[in-house]
N, C-alpha and C positions, 0 to 999 in steps of 0.2 A: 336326776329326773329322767335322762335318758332311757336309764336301766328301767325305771318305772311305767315311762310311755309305752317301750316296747313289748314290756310284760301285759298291758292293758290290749294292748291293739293285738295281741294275739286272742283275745277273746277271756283273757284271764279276770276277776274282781279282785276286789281287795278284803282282806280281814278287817275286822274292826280295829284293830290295832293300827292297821297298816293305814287305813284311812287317819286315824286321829292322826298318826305323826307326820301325816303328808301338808295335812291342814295345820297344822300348828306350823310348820315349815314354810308353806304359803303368806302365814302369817307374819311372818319373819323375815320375810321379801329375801325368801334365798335362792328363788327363781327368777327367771327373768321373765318378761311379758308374754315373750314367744311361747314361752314352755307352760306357763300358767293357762295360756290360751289353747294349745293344746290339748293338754290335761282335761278342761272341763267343756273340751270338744268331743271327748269321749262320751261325756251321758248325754249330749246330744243327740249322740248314735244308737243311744240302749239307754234303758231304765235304770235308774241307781237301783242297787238290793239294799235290804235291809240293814244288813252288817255296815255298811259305805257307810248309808246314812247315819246310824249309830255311831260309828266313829268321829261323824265330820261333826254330828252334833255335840258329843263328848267333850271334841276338842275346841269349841267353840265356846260352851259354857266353861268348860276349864279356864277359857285363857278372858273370858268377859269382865268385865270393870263391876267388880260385887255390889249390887243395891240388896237394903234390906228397907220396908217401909213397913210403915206402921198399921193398917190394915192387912188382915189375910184370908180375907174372902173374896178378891177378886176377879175378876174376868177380862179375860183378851178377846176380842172378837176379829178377826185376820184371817183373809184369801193368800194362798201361795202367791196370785198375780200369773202371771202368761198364761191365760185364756184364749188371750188375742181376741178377744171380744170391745174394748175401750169401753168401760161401764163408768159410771157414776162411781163416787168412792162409798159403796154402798155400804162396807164394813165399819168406815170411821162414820158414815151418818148412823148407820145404826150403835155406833158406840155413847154418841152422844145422848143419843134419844133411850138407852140404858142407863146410862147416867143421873139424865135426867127423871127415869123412874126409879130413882132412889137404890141401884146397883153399882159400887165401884168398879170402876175401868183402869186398868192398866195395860194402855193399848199401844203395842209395838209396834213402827212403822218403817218403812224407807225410801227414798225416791226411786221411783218408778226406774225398770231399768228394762224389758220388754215390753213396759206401757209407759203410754204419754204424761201421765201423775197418779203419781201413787202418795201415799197418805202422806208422805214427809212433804211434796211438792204442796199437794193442796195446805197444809197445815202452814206453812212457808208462806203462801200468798196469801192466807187469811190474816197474817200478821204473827204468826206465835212463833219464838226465839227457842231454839233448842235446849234444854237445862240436863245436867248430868247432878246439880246438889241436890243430896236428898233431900236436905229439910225444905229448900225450894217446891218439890216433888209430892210430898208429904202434905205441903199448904198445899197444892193444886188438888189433891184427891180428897183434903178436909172441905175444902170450898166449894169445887165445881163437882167432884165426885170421879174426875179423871184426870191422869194425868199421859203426856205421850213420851214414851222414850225412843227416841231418833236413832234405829239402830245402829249406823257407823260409830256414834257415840259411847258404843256401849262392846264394840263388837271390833276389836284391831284389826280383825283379819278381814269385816266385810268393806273396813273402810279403805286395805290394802288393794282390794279387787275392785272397788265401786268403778274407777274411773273406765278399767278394761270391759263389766259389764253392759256399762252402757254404751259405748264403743262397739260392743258385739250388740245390743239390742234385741238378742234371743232371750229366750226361756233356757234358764241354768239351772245347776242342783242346786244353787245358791236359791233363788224361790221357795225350796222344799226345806229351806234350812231356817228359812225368817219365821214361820209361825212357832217353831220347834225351838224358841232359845230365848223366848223371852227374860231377861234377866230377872224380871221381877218374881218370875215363876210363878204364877199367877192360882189360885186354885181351880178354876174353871176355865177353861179354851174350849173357843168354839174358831174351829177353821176348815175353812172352804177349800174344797181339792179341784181339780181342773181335770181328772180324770180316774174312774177307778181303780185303775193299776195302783196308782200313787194313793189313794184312799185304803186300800188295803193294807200296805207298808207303814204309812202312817196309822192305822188300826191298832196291827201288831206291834209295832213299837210303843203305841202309846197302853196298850194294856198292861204293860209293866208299868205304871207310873200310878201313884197312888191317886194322881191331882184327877178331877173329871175328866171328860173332852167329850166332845160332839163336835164329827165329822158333817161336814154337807157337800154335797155336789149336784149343782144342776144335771138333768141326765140330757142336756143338748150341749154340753161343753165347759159350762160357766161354774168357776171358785168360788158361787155363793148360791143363796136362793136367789131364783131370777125370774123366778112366777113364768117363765116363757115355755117353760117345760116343768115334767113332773121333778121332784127331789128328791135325791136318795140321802137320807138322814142314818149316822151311824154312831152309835155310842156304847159304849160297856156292856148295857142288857142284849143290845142285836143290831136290827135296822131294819126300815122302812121305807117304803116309798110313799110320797104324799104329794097327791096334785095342787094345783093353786087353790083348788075348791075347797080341799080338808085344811089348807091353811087361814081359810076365809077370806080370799080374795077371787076376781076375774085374772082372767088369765092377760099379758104384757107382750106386746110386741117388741122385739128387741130394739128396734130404732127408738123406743119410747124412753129408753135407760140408758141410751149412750152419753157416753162424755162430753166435752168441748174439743175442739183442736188443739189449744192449751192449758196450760196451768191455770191462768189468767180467768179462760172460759169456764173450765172443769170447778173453781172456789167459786164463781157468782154463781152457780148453779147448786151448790155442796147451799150457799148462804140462803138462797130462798126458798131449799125446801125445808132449811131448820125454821127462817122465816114465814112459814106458812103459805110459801107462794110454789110448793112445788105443785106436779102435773100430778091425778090420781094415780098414772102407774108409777111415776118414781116414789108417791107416798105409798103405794104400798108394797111395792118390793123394799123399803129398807124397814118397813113397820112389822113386815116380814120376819126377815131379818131378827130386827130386835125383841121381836115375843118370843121367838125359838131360843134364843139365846136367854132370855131372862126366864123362860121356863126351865133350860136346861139347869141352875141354879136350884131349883128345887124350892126355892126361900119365896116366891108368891103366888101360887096356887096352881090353875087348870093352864094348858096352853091360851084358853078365850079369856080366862082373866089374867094373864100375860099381855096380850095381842090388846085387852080393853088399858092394860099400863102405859102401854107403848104409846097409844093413838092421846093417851093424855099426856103424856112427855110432850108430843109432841106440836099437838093442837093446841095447849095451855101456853108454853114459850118457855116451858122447862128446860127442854133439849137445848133449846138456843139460850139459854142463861146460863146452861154450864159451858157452852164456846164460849161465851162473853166472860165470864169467870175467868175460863183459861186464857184467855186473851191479856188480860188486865198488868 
């Protein structure tokens, strides 16, 4: 790792090659903590390139614990995370409330590790138990329409690093790597970037891949739509910019969307706006959310007759019947 450090902190990157085998190495816990912390103190300092990312991803789904399910029209809906904004889990609410408009989800998650809860924490306080059997998996996506897979579970090498990421409480490359490995490989991903540098890289990378994607990024900071600014939306045909208005909502205050101070806070609030008890802007930032995502699919009509699915997922008690499904 030595030789490695020093070649990095001269300003050098790595090949695609040279990234997979670093990360599969990592994986292997052939470093020790100091050196692992080093290492991903470097993109800290600079933007991963494309190649790095390529590699780290390579080696990730290489070495991931193989699911096949039985659906394969899926969708993931997933923020990189370090915004440093603490938002509502605005991805996993609007996963559900897709769900609940008759799209399966196969939504990849992990506890927060630059924010206070991330989908794994909240999913953990709401009561639901982490599963790796398929067929378990399978009935969860026949039933409720989604199922979540708990990345460490799925992923040796994130569960080798979890305990150091959170420990460090930054934004890692490891962020840029969780929407990018879903094991299910889902055929639709919709993920939220935190900046367009990393929206770009993620762009080019994913235009090699046969599977959809649509790219979002708030243009005041934030990994999802956030109605609090305009949105640059990016996918295979080009990209767009779209204010709150052209998504048919008023525009959100950022204190109107923030989280809890815990897990504990961040689930009662996750539970009453599936419950019908959220505030208008947190209904419409993730109603947001999930019209764009279920238009992106192609399979139910205009974006407004999207956006009119969503608003019945989740006004009806659709969205909340498939938490309760998955809960069961």
């Amino acid at each position: 790792m030595k030789e490695i450090l020093q070649y990095l902190f001269n300003h050098h990157t790595l090949s695609k090659s040279e990234a997979k085998a670093i990360m599969i190495e990592i994986a292997q816990n052939k470093f020790n903590s100091i050196e692992v912390t080093a290492f991903i103190s470097i993109f800290l300092m600079r933007n991963i390139t494309l190649k790095e990312l390529e590699g780290f991803r390579e080696a990730l789904l290489q070495m991931a614990v193989p699911i096949t399910l039985d659906a394969d029209d899926t969708i993931d809906i997933v923020g990189t995370g370090g915004d440093g904004k603490n938002t509502i889990n605005i991805s996993t609410l609007a996963s559900f409330i897709v769900a609940g408009a008759g799209q399966k989800v196969t939504k990849h998650g992990n506890y927060g590790a630059s924010t206070i809860t991330g989908s794994s924490n909240v999913m953990e306080e709401l009561g639901y138990n982490f599963k790796t059997d398929i067929d378990t998996l399978n009935q969860d996506l026949e039933k409720a329409n989604i199922c979540f897979l708990h990345a460490p579970y799925f992923h040796p090498a994130l569960q080798s690093v979890g305990a150091l990421r959170r420990s460090l409480g930054l934004r890692t490359f490891f962020n840029l790597l969780g929407p990018l490995v879903n094991p299910a490989k889902p055929k639709f991903s919709m993920i939220g970037v935190y900046n367009l540098e990393i929206a770009r890289i993620y762009q080019y990378l994913m235009q090699k891949d046969e599977r959809d994607f649509i790219l979002v990024h708030g243009m005041d900071g934030y990994d999802e739509i956030s109605l609090t600014h305009d949105t640059k939306i990016i996918t295979k045909k080009g990209e767009e910019i779209y204010s709150s208005e052209d998504l048919g909502f008023d525009s959100v205050s950022p204190e109107s969307i923030e989280a809890g101070s815990t897990s504990h806070e961040t689930a009662k609030i996750f539970r009453n706006i599936l419950q019908g008890k959220g505030t208008k802007q947190q209904n419409s930032v993730v109603l947001a959310n999930a019209a764009v995502a279920l238009h992106s699919t192609n399979k139910f009509g205009s974006y407004d007759d999207c956006l009119l699915r969503a608003q019945e997922s989740l006004e009806s008690g659709k969205a909340l019947q498939s938490l309760q499904l998955l809960l069961e």
